[in-house]
C-alpha positions in Angstrom: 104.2 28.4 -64.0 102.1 28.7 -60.6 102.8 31.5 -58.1 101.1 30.6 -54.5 101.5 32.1 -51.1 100.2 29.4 -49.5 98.2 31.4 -47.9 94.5 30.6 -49.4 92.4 34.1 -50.8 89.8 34.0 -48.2 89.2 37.7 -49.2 91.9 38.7 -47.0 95.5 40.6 -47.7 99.1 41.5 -45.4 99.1 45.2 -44.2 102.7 45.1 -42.4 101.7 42.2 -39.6 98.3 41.5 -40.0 96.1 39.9 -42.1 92.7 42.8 -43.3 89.6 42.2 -45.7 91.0 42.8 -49.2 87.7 45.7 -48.6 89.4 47.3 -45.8 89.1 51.1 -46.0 93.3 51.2 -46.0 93.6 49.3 -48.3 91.2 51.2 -50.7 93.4 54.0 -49.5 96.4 52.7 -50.4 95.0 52.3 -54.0 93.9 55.2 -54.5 97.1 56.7 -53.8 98.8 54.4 -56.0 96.5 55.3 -58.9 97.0 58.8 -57.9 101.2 58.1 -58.5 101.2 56.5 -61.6 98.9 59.1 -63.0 101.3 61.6 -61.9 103.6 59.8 -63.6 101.6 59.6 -66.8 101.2 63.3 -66.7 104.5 64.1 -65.9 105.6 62.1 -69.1 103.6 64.7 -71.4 105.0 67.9 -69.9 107.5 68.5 -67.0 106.0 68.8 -63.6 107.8 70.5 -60.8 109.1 68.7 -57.8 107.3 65.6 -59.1 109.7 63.3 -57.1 109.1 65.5 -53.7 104.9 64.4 -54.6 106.0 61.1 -55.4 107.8 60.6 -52.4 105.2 62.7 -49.9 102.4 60.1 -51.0 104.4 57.3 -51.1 105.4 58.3 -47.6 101.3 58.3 -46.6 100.5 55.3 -48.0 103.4 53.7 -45.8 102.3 55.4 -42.8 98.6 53.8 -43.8 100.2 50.5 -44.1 102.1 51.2 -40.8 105.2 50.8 -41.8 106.4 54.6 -41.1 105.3 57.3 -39.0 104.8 60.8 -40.9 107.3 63.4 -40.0 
């Protein structure tokens, strides 16, 4: 089975209405912070971590607001 976007690669991505280089400094952000959540997630698996849905959310929320889809409170 093929999945296409029709869109082409051209080294480019979506970032709420625009089209950005795959290398753009928000999307490297937005990366990082997921990385950041699923290791949260991995450590939260091993032993209980306190609020971790309140961090989950609080970075979620930041990569959102770097994706400009929300405004941060």
């Amino acid at each position: 089975m093929s999945i296409s976007t029709k869109k082409g690669d051209f080294r480019l991505t979506d970032l709420k209405d625009q089209r950005v280089y795959k290398y753009d400094d928000r999307v490297e952000a937005i990366g990082l912070i997921d990385d950041t959540i699923a290791h949260l997630l991995l450590a939260d698996s091993y032993c209980s971590i306190n609020s971790i849905q309140d961090i989950i959310l609080g970075l979620s929320n930041i990569a959102g607001y770097i994706a400009g889809y929300c405004q941060l409170n």
